[in-house]
N, C-alpha and C positions, 0 to 999 in steps of 0.2 A: 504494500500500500504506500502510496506516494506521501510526504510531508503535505500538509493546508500551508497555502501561503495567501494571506489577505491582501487584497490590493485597495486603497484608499483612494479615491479621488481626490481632486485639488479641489478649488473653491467651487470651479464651473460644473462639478458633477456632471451628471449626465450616465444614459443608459449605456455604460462600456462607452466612451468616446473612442476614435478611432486611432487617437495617439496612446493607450492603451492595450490598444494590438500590437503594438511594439515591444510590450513588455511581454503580456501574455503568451503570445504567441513560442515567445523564446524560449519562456518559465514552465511553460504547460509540460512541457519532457521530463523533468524532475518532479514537479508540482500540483497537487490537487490545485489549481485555483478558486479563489471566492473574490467578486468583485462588488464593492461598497459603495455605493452615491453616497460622500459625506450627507450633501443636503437632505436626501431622504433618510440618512440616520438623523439628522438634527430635525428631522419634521418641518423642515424648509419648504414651501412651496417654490419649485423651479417654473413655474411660469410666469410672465412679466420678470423677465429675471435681468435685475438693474444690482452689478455689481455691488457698490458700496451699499445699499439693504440687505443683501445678501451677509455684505461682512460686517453689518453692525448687528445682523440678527446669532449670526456666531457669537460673536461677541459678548451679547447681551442673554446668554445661557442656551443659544445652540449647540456651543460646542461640548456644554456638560450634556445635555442631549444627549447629544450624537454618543459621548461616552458610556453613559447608563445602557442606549440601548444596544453598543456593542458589548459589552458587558453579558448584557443580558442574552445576543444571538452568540457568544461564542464562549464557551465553556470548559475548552482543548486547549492545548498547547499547541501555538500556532507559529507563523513566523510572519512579517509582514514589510509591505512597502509602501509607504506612505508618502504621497506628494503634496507640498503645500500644508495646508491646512490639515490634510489627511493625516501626516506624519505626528504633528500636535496631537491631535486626538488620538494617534495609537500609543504616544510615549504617555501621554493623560489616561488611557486607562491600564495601561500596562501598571504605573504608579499604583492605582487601584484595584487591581488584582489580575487584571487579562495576562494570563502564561503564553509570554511572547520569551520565544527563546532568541531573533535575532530581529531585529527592527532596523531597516534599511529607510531614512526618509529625505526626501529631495527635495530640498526648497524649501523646506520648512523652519520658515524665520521667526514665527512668531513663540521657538523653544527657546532663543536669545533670553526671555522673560523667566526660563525654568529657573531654579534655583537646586533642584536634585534627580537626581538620572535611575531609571529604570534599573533592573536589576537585570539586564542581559545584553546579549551583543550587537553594539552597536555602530553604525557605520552613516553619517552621516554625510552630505552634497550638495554644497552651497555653488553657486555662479561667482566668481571674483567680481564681477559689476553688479552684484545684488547689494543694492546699499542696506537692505535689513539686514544680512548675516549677521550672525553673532561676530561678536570680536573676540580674538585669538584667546583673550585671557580668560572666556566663557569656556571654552573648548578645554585649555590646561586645567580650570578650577573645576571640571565636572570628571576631568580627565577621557575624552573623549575623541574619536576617531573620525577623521573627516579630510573631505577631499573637495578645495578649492578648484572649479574645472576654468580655466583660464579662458578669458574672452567670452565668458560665457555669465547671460544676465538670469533674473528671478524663472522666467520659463526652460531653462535649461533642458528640462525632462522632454518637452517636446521635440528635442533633435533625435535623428535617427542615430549617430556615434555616441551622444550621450548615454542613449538607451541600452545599447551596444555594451556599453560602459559597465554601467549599473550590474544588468542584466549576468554579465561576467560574471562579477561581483557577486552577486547573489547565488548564481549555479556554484561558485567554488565554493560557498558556507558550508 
């Protein structure tokens, strides 16, 4: 039986978007996949869907949302990749008890704010022109693994070599 590996959408959610067969696609040979619409975990409605509402309604207790109720659909020891926004909420419930053995998240700037790190392996992918990254001394003080991908901004994940990248990354775990 294959490992579960989660995949997390970013802020735009969406049914499997088509920059997600990038990963899928790669990962499905070693991986049970399960693919997550953050918004429909946080009970977001995507329609009329205007960015900055979307991320003030994260904000404003989607994102504990979206955590209770992965919490609630996953109960295994899992492994996961989160992008964006995605990634926050897997390191957010992993905190709270989700058995994530390896959490891979991309772009996920809004952990810059964590102050304590998950209890499992983690591999972290910021853009060098992401002006949210964390700064270096987040990464040392949590002690933390991460990979600046040069010339590269917040959407990172949607390149096909990025994906490439990751992807690697995740099959050799």
């Amino acid at each position: 039986m294959k490992p579960r590996l989660l995949i997390l959408s970013d802020l735009f959610g969406g049914n499997n978007p088509e920059w997600v067969k990038m990963y899928s696609e790669v990962l499905e040979s070693k991986f049970e996949i399960q693919y997550y619409d953050v918004l429909e975990l946080a009970n977001i409605p995507s329609d009329n869907f205007i960015e900055s509402d979307v991320h003030d309604q994260l904000l404003k207790g989607g994102i504990d949302k979206a955590v209770e109720n992965l919490l609630q659909l996953e109960t295994e020891k899992i492994m996961v990749l989160g992008f964006s926004i995605g990634g926050t909420i897997a390191w957010k419930a992993s905190l709270q008890g989700l058995d994530i053995t390896h959490l891979f998240a991309v772009s996920s700037t809004r952990l810059r704010y964590e102050t304590e790190a998950p209890n499992s392996i983690i591999k972290l992918y910021f853009g060098e022109k992401d002006p949210n990254k964390p700064l270096s001394k987040w990464f040392l003080d949590l002690n933390l693994e991460s990979e600046i991908l040069k010339d590269n901004s917040h959407q990172l994940y949607l390149i096909e070599n990025n994906a490439a990248l990751i992807c690697s990354d995740i099959l050799k775990s």
